[in-house]
N, C-alpha and C positions, 0 to 999 in steps of 0.2 A: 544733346547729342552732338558727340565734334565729328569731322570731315569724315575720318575712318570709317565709322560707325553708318553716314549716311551712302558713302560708297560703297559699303559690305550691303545694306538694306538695296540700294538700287541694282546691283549684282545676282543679289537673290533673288529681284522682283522680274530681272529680265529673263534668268534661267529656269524662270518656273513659268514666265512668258511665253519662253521660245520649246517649253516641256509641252505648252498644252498647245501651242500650232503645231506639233510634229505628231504628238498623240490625238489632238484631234480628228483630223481625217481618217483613219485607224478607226476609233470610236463611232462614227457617222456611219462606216460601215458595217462594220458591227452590228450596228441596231437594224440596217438595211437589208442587209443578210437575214438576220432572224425572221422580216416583217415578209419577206419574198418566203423563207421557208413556213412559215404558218399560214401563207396564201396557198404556198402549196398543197399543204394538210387538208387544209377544208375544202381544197378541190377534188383531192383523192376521197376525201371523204362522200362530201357529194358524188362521186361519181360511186363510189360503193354501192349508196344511200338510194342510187337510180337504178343501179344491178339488181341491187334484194327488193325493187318493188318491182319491175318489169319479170324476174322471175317468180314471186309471188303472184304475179297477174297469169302469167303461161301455166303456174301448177292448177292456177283456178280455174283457167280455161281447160285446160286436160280433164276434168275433175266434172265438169258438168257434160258428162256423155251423153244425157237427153236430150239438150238442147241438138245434137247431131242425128242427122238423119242415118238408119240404117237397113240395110240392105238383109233378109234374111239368109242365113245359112242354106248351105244342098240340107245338113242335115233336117234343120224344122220345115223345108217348103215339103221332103221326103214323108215327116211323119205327120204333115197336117192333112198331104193325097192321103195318104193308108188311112185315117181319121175320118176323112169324109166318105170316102168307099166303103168304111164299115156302118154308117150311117145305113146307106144306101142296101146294103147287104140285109142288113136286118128285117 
């Protein structure tokens, strides 16, 4: 290898040097950005994943209407008097 040849080699090696410090930082972010947006993801997710079980719980509470106490209607407290008056009647 004569002079030319090692100065054309040390030329290339600094501009592919001075390539990857300028694109480095760029890169670093890059990957920082993605890792912040798939933090994000599974945080929306989880929180979905909390929505459809807290509502899943509300429809199953809606759902056990026995478990609630209830109050008779005018109509049935109306036809269970005329019921026992005709009891009585007889």
């Amino acid at each position: 290898m004569n002079a030319d040849q090692t100065e054309a080699l040390i030329g290339m090696a600094a501009t592919f040097g001075l390539l990857v410090l300028m694109a480095l930082p760029s890169m670093l972010g890059v990957l920082r950005d993605k890792r912040i947006d798939r933090s994000i993801r599974q945080a929306q997710q989880a929180h979905r994943d909390q929505e459809y079980r807290e509502a899943q719980a509300r429809r199953e509470k809606a759902q056990k209407s026995s478990s609630r106490s209830t109050v008779p209607s005018t109509a049935t407290w109306y036809a269970d008097g005329r019921r026992s008056k005709k009891l009585v009647n007889s």
